[in-house]
Every structure is written in C-alpha cells, then in structure tokens.
N, C-alpha and C positions, 0 to 999 in steps of 0.2 A: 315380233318381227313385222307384223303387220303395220302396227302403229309408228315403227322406227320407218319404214318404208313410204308411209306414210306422209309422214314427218318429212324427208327428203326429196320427194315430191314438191310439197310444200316451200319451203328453201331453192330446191333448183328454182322452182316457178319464180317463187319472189326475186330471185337474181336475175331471170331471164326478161322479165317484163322491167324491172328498173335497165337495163342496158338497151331493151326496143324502145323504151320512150324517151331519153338521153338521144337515142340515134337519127330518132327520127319527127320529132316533135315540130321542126319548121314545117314539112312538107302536109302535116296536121293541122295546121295553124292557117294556111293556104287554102287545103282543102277544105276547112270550116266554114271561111270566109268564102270560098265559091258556091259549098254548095247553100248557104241563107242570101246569096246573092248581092252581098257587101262589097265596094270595091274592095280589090286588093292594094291597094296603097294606101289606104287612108279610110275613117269613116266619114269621111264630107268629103275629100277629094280623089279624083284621078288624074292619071298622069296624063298630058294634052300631046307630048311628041316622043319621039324617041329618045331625045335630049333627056328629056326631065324623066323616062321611064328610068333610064341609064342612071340618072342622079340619084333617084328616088331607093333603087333597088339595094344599089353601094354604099347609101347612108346609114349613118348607124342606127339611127332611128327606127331603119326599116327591118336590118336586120335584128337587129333585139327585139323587134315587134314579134318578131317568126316565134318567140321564145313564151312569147305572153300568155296565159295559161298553163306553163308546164310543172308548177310549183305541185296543184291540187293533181295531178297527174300521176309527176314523180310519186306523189307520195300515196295515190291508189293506185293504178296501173300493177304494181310489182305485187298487191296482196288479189288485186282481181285475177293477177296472170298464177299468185299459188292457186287461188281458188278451182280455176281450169285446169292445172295441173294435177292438182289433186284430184279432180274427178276424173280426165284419163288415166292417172296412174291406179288410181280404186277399180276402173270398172276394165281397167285390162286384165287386173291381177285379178279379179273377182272370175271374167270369162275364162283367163286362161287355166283355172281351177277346178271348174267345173264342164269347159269344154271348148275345147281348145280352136276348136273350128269356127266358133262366134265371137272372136277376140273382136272383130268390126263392128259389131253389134254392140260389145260391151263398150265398147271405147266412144260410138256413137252415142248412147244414153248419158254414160257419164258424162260426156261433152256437153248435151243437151241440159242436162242438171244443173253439173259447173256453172252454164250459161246463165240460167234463170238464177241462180242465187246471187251470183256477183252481179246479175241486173238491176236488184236494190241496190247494190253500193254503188255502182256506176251512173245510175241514172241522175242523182243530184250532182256527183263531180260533173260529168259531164256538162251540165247545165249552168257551174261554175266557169268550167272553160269558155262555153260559146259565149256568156254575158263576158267575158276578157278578151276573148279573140273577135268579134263578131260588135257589139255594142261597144266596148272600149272602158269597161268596168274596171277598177282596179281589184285585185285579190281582196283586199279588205270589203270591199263595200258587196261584189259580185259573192263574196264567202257569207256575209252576215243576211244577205237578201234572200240568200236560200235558204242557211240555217234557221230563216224566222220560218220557212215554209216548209218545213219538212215534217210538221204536224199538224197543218191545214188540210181541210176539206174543200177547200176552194183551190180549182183546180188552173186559175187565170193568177199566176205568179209566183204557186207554191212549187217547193222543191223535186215535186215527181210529173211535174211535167214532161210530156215524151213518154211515163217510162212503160203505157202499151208500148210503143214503137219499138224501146230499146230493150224489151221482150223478146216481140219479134226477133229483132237482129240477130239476140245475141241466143237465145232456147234452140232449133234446127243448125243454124247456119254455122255454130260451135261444133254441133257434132258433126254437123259433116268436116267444119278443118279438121278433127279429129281424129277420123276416120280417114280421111283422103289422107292425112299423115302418117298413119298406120300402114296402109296397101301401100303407099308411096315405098318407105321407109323397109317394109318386109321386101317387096318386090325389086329393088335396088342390090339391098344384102343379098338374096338370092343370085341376082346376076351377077357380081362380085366373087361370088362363092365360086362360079363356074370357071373363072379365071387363076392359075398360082398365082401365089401369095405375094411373089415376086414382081406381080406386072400388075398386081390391079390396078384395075381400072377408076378408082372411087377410094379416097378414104374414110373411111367409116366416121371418125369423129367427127370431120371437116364438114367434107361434101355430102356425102350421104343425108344428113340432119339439114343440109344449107338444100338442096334440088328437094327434097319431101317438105319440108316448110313452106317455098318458095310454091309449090303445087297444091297446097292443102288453102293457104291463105287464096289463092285463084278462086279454088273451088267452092269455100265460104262465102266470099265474097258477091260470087255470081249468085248464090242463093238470098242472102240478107243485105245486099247494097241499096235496094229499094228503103229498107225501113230506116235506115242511118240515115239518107236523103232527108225520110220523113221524119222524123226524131228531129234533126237539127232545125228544120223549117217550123216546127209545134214549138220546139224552144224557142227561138228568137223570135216567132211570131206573137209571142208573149198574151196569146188568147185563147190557148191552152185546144186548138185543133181538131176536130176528131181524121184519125190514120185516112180511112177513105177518103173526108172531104180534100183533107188535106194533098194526098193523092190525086184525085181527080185535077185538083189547081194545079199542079207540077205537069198533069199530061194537058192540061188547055196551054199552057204558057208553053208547051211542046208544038204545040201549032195540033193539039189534040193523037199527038202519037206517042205512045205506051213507052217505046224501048228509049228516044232521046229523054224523055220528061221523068223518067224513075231511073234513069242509070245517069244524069247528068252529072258531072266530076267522077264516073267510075275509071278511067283511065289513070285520075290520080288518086285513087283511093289505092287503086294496086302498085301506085308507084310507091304509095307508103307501105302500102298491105304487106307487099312480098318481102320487102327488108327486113321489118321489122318481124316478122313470122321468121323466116330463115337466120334471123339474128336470136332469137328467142329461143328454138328448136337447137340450135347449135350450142348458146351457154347453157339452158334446160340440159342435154343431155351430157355436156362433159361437168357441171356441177354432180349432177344426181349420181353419174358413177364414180366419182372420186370420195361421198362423201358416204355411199354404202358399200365401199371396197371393204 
C-alpha cells in the first residue's frame, strides 16, 4: 500500500508540474531575464518609445521568445515536481503514523529532502534555460555546452554552476511551501467543517488546494527568493561566483541596501510563484485521489 501510494504521489506530482510549467513559462522567461539584468526585448536592444515597446511586445518574435527555454523544463519540472511530491506525500504518511500531531514537521523534512535531491537534476536544466532565455543560446547548442560540463571539475562553465545557490533555494524554502501548505490546507477544511454542507463556504477540490498553494508558494518564496536571484546571476555570469560575493554585488548595485538588492524581481517571482503553486496543488490533489480511489 505504501509503495502503490507512493507511486501516486509521484504521478499526481508529474501531472501537476507539467501543467504549472505549460501555464506559466512566459512570466519565467521575463523574470530570468530581469533578474541577470538582460533587456527585456532583446539581447542587444531596447525599446526607445512607447511606439516601438507597443510593437516590440505584439510581435511575434517577442512572444515566442516568452517560450524560449521551456522544452528542457517541460520535460524536468513534471519529474522535479514528482520528486517533491513524493517527499510530502512520504513524510506526511510516515508522521501521521507514528504521531499525528507532527504531520508539519514531517511534511516540513520531506520537503526539505525532496528539495535537495531534485537540486541535482535542476541545477544543470536550469542553467540550460538561462543560457536560452538570458544569452540567446539555442536548445541545441545551450543543451550540449552543459552536457560537456556536467562531469567537470572546473567550476567557470561546467554544468553545476549555481547549484550551492540552487541548494539553498530549493533544501528549507521547500519545506516550508510544504508545511505552510499543510496548516493552510487543514486549517481551511476545518473552517468548512464548521459550516453545513449546504452553504460552504470553500470547495474542497477547487478552492481550498487553489488559497493553500497560492499561501505556501508566498511563504517559500519569502524564504529562498534571495538564492534564485543569486543562482541566476552565478549562471549567466559564467565565472562561476561565489553565493556571498555574489550577494554582496546585488546589495552595492542596491545603492548598498539588503531588502532592494536581494529581493529585486520578487514581486514577479510571485506573480509566477502563486499560479503555478495553486495550479500545481489543485491538479496534484484531484489526480492523486482519482487514481487511489
């Protein structure tokens, strides 16, 4: 039963992260390029007036660009997003087994685990995307420049560049979405409960999965949005960074303050964050109970 449960975890996750990256990949692609400091229209030009932003946006060019990177994505994102899923669904079932009162805890750990393991697989995709969205690589050439690096010891253009950062990001800041999904998600149902059946206030499959995602991603985010900054600025700086120094440079060019220079593009991180969490959480759980009904 374990293994079958498991298993369906797994499945829901992979369905739920192919449908969050499908959804939300322009607003990724954007945010890429803001926060390595790229224009957005182009990598040699910007747009001079309102005229030509107006042209520039509606072309087609511009919009297929939004898309640029999403191949190596599609095709990790959905086994990164089992991977996570698999460790919240392990470490809830695991607490609620042995004690039912530290489900946050377990679902916290598992998060944090999840986190770190799908950080090796992530960390060279990811580095495929920014050389496509950010340098203007094509998938071929940005996929073989890393695959020659992904068994290098030299750390100035081989595949795991970033991946302290993308450590960071993704070890804590997972389990707490995890957690804050969990308290969100019980604490919702609970108030639901208090109301007949007749009037609620919340549909369970819908909303309830769609406001706890939509809060958990917040809350990640505010935790590990510094290192993703820093991850994307080690990748494209293609000098292979170290986290601090790297850091420190984001708070000088901040005019030397901490909260603009390590949260810069945080407004649109969560304008992708919460979607694609709330779109994730939402297939995630009407998969997984249709498919161990």
């Amino acid at each position: 039963m374990v293994s079958y449960e498991a298993g369906a975890d797994f499945v829901a996750g992979w369905c739920s992260g192919g449908a969050a990256v499908i959804a939300c990949q322009p607003i990724d692609t954007i945010l890429t390029r803001l926060q390595a400091g790229a224009p957005l229209f182009g990598q040699n030009t910007v747009a001079s007036n309102h005229t030509t932003q107006r042209a520039k946006i509606f072309s087609v060019g511009f919009i297929s660009s939004l898309w640029r990177g999403s191949i190596p994505m599609i095709g990790a994102v959905p086994v990164q997003n089992a991977l996570m899923m698999s460790g919240y669904g392990i470490g809830k079932r695991l607490s609620e087994e042995h004690d039912a009162d530290k489900v946050l805890l377990g679902v916290f750990v598992g998060g944090c685990l999840g986190g770190v393991i799908q950080s090796f697989l992530m960390s060279p995709i990811e580095l495929i995307k920014v050389k496509q969205q950010v340098i203007g690589n094509s998938m071929v050439v940005a996929t073989s420049d890393v695959a020659r690096g992904i068994f290098s010891l030299n750390n100035n253009g081989n595949a795991w560049r970033g991946l302290g950062a993308t450590l960071l990001r993704d070890g804590i800041p997972h389990g707490v979405w995890f957690a804050s999904y969990e308290y969100a998600k019980v604490y919702l149902e609970e108030e639901n409960k208090k109301v007949l059946s007749s009037s609620k206030l919340l549909h369970d499959e819908l909303t309830i999965p769609l406001l706890s995602g939509s809060f958990a991603a917040t809350m990640a985010w505010i935790v590990g949005y510094p290192f993703d900054l820093i991850k994307t600025k080690i990748q494209v700086s293609g000098c292979g960074g170290s986290i601090l120094g790297t850091a420190k440079d984001l708070i000088r060019e901040a005019g030397g303050r901490p909260l603009p220079g390590l949260y810069r593009g945080f407004t649109l991180k969560l304008a992708r964050a919460i979607p694609a969490s709330a779109i994730g959480f939402v297939v995630y759980e009407f998969i997984k109970k249709r498919i161990t009904i």
